[in-house]
N, C-alpha and C positions, 0 to 999 in steps of 0.2 A: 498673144503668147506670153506667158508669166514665166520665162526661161529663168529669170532671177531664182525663185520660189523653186523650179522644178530642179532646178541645178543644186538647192543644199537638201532638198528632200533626197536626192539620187546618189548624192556622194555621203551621206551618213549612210542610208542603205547599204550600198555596196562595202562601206570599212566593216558597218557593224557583220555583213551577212555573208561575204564571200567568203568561200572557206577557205582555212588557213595554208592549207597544201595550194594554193596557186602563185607560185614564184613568180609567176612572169604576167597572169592575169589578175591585178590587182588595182585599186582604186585608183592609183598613180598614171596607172595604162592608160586609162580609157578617161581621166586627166586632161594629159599627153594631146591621146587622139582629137578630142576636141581643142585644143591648142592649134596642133599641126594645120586641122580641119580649117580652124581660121586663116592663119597664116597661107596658108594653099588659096584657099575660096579667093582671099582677097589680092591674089597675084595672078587670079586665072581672070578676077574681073567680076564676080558674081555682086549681086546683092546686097543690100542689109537684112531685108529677109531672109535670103538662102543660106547667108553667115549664121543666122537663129536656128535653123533647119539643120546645118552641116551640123552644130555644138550640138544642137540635138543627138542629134544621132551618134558622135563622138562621146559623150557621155552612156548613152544607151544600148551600146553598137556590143557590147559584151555583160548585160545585165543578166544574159540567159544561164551566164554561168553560177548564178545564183542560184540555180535549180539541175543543173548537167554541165560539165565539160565536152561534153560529145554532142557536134551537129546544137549550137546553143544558138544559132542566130535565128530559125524559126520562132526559139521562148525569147529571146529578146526582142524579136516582132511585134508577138502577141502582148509582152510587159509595155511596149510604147501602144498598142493601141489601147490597152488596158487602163493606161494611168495616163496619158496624155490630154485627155478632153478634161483631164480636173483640173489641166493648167493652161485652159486659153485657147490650145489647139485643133483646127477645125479639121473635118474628118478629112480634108485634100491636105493641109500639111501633114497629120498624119500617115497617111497613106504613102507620101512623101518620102518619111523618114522614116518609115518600113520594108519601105525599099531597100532605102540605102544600108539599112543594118543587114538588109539578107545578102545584098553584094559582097558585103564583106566575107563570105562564106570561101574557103578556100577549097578549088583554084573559086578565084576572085571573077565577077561576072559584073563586071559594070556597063550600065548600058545609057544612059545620059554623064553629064560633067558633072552633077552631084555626085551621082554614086563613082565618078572617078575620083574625085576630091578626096571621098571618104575613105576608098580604099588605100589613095596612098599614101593619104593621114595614117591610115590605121601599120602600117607599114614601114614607116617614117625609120624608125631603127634600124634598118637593115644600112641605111646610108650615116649612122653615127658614127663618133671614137668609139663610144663601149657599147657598141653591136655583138661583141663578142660576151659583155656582162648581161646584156637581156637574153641574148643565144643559151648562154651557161642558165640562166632563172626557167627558159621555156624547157631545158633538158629535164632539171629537175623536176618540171610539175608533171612532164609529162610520162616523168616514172613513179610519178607519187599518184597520180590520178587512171593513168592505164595500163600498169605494168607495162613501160615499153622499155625494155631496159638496152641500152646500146653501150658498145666497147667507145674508146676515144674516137678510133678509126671509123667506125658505123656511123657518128654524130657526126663525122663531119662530113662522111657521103652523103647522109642525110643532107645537109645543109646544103652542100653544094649542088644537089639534086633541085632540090627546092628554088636557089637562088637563080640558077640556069635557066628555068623555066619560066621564072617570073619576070616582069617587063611593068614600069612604071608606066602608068596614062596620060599624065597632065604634064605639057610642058616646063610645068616650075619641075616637078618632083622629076622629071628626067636631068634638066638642068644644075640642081642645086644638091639631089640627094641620092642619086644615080651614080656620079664618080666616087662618094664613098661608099656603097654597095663593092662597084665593083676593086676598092682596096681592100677591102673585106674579103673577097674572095680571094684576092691572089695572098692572103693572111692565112686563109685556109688551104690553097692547094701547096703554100709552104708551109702549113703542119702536116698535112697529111704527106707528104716527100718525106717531114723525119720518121711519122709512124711506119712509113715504109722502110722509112732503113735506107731512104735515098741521099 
């Protein structure tokens, strides 16, 4: 695996080709995700190859948005089986880390420790201080990209919908990135009391 090599092919790609309307899915994300990806993998106890594996796919894991915002982790599938064998990768790492970008599909479907890794790499923000700065960057793309356009109030039942239902996999990201989740929420159910008027 020549991850060195695929990792500056993939991050000029993404700056030069993402399009400009993605506040929240941008080179820095998917940065991030392979960052997080390490830091998790190596607390859950994985590998040095699965570390190469997870970065993989945390680089890759939103390449699909290069071609759609809608449903993009099939094309980012298809991009890692595409461009992968030109950097080392054999058709099981592959297949590997095809996986693990479809899990990231939300709701999230993880079915081994990789793909849990990956998704709560990819997810990481929701337990930050400025979870509410990536929250405000995913509102805007996602009125630039599919007209969804929501009042203060709707964004933040959205969110809360969302956050309620979700549930970290890996002992670290329960531990370490789960209590700032859930301060983030009681952040939102004390906005949405003033938009009430409470």
């Amino acid at each position: 695996m020549d991850y060195s090599r695929l990792k500056k092919y993939i991050i000029n790609k993404l700056q030069q080709e993402l399009p400009k309307e993605l506040y929240y899915h941008q080179v820095e994300h998917s940065i991030q995700v392979a960052k997080d990806a390490e830091t998790i993998g190596k607390a859950e106890g994985v590998s040095e190859h699965e570390l190469l594996l997870l970065k993989t796919a945390g680089l890759l894991h939103d390449s699909g948005f290069l071609q759609t915002p809608f449903q993009n982790e099939p094309i980012g599938s298809e991009i890692a089986k595409k461009i992968l064998p030109d950097y080392a990768y054999t058709p099981k790492e592959i297949e590997i880390i095809s996986k693990m970008i479809l899990s990231t599909a939300i709701p999230q479907q993880a079915k081994n420790l990789l793909e849990k890794i990956i998704c709560d790499a990819d997810l990481c923000y929701l337990g930050e201080k400025d979870a509410k700065t990536h929250a405000d960057n995913l509102r805007i793309e996602m009125e630039l990209t599919s007209a969804c356009k929501f009042t203060n109030l709707e964004w933040i039942d959205f969110q809360l919908k969302f956050l309620k239902s979700h549930e970290f996999f890996t002992d670290y990201a329960r531990k370490h990135i789960a209590p700032g989740k859930t301060k983030y929420i009681k952040t939102l159910l004390d906005e949405k009391q003033v938009f009430e008027g409470g």
